[in-house]
KOLROZA-92347 format. One record per residue (C-alpha): x, y, z negated; residue number from 1; residue in three letters. Coordinates in Angstrom, 2 decimals. Layout:
{node {X,Y,Z},NUM,"Ala"}
...
***
This chain:
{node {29.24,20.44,4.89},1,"Unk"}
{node {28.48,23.79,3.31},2,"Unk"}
{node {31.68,23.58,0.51},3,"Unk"}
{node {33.70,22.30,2.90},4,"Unk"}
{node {33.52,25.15,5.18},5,"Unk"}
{node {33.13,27.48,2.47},6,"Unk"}
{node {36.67,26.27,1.27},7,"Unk"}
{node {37.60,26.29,4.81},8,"Unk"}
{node {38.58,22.75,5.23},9,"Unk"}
{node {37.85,22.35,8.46},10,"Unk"}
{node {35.52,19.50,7.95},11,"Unk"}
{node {33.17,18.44,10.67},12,"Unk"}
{node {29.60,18.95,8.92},13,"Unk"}
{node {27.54,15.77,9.74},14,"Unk"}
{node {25.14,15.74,12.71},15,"Unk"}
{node {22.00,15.32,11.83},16,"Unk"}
{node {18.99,13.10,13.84},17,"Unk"}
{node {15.95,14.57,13.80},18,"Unk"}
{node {13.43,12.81,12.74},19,"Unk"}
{node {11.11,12.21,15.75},20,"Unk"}
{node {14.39,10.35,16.79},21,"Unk"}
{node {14.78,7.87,13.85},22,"Unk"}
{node {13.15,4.20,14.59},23,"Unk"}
{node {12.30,1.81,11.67},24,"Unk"}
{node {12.96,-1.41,12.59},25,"Unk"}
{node {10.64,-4.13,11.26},26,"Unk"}
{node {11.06,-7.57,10.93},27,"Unk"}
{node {8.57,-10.66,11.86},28,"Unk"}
{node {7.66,-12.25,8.75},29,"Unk"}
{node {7.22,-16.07,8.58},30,"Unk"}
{node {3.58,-16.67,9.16},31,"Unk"}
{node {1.46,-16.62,5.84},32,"Unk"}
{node {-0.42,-20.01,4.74},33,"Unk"}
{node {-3.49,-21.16,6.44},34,"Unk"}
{node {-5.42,-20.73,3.00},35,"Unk"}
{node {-4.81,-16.83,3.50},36,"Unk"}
{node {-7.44,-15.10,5.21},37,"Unk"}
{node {-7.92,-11.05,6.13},38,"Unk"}
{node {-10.20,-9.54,3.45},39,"Unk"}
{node {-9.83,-9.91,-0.63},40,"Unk"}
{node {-7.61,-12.86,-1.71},41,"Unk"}
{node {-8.60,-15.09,-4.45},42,"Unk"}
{node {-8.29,-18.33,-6.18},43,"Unk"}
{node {-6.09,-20.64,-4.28},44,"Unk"}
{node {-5.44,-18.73,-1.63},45,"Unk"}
{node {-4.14,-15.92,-3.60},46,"Unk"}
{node {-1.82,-18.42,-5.47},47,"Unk"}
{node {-0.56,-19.66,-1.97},48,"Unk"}
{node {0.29,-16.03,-1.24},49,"Unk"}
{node {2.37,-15.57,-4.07},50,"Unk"}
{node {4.43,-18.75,-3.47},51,"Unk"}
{node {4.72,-17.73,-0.13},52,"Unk"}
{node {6.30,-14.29,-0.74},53,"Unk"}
{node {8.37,-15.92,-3.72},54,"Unk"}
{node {9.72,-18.62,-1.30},55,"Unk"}
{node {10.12,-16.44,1.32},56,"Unk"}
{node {11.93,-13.20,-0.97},57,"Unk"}
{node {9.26,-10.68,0.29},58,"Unk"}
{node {7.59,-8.41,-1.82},59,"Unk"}
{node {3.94,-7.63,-1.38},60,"Unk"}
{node {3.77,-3.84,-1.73},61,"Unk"}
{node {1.13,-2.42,-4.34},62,"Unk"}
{node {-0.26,1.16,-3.33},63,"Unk"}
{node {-2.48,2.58,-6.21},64,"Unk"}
{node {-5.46,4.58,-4.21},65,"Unk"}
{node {-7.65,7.19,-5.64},66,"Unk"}
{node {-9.77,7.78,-2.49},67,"Unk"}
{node {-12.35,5.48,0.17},68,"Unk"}
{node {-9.60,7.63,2.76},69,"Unk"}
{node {-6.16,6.31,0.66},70,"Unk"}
{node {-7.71,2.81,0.71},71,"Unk"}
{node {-8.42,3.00,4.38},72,"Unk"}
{node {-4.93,4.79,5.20},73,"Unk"}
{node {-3.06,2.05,3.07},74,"Unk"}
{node {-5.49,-0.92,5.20},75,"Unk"}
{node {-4.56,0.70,7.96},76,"Unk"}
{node {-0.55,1.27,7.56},77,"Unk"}
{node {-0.41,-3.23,6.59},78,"Unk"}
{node {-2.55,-3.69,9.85},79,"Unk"}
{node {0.16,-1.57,11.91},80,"Unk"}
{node {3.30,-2.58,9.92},81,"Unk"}
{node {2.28,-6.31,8.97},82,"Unk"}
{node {0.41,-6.87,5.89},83,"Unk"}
{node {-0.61,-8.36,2.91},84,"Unk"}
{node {-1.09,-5.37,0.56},85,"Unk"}
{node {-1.80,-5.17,-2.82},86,"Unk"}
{node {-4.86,-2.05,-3.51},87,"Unk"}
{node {-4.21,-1.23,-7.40},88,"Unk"}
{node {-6.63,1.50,-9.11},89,"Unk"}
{node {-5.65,3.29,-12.18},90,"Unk"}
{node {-8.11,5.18,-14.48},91,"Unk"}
{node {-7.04,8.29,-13.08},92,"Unk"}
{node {-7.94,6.92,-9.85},93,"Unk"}
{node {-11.07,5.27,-11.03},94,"Unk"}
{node {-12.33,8.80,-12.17},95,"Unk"}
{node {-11.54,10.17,-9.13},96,"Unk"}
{node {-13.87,8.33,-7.04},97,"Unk"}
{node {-16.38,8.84,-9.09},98,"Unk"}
{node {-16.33,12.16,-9.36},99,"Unk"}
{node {-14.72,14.59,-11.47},100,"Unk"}
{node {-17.86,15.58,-13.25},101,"Unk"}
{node {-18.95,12.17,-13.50},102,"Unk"}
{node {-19.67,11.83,-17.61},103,"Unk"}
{node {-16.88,9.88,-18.50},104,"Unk"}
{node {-18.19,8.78,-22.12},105,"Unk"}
{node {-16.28,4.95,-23.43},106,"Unk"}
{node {-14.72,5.31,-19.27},107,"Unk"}
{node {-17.44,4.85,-17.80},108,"Unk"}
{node {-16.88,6.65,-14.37},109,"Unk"}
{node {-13.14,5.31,-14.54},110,"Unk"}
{node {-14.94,2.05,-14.84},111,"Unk"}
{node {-17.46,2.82,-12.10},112,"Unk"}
{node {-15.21,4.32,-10.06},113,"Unk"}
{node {-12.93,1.16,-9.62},114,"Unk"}
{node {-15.63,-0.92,-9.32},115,"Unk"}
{node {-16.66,1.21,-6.22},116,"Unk"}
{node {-13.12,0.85,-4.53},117,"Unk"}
{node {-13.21,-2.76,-5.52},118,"Unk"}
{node {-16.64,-2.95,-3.46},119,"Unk"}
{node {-14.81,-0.78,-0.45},120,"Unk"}
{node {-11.86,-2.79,-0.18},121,"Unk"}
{node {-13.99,-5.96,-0.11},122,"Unk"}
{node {-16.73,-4.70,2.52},123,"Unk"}
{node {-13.68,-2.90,4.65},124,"Unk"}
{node {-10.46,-4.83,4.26},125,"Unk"}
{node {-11.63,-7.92,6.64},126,"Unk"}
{node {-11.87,-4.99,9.42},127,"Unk"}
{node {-8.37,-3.99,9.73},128,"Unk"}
{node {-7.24,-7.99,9.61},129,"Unk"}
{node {-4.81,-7.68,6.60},130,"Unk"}
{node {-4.95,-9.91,3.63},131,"Unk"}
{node {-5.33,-7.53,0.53},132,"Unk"}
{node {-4.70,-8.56,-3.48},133,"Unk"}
{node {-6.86,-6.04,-6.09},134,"Unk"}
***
C-alpha cells in the first residue's frame, strides 16, 4: 500500500491478479417455464417469467441499448452467460437510432427510433436463443 510504505510500516502491499487470470463463476439457473420461449415475451408467458424469477430470487437484468450493435452485443452476452434479458430504450436512445438529424418535432424520431429497435429485437432475438422482455 502506497501510505503504508510511505510511512514506512512495513506493510506487505497486496498482490494483485491480473485480470486475464480472474474467472467469473456462474451458476445454473433452474430451468425457466415451458410457456417461455427464445424471442419477445408476452402475455402469459411473460407473466410466468416474472413469477419464475420472483420465486426463484433472480433478477432479470435490463440493459438500455441505443444501437442495432448494443442490442446484438447485449443478445449475445444472455446467450453466452444464460439469459432472459430485459432490452429497455430511452428517448435518448430512441433518437439515436434514428439518427441524429432525424427531425425530432412532438419525438418523433425518439418515437421512430424505438419502434425500430423494438422491430430488431423481435426479428433478431429468436436467433441467439434467449428469451428477451422490451
Amino acid at each position: 500500500c502506497a501510505v503504508a510504505s510511505a510511512l514506512n510500516l512495513n506493510v506487505a502491499a497486496p498482490t494483485r491478479v491480473p485480470r486475464s487470470k480472474v474467472f467469473l463463476q456462474t451458476k445454473t439457473a433452474t430451468p425457466l417455464p415451458t410457456s417461455v420461449k427464445p424471442g419477445v415475451v408476452t402475455g402469459e408467458a411473460l407473466w410466468d417469467l416474472l413469477q419464475h424469477a420472483k420465486e426463484n430470487k433472480y433478477a432479470i437484468p435490463a440493459v438500455n441499448v441505443v444501437s442495432s450493435s448494443s442490442i446484438n452485443a447485449c443478445l449475445e452476452a444472455a446467450a453466452k452467460y444464460g439469459g432472459p434479458m430485459i432490452v429497455q430504450f430511452s428517448r435518448g436512445g430512441g433518437q439515436f437510432i434514428a439518427g441524429k438529424t432525424a427531425k425530432n418535432e412532438d419525438d418523433a424520431a425518439c418515437i421512430a427510433g424505438c419502434v425500430a429497435g423494438a422491430l430488431h429485437v423481435r426479428e433478431v432475438a429468436k436467433l441467439y436463443g434467449v428469451p428477451v422482455i422490451l
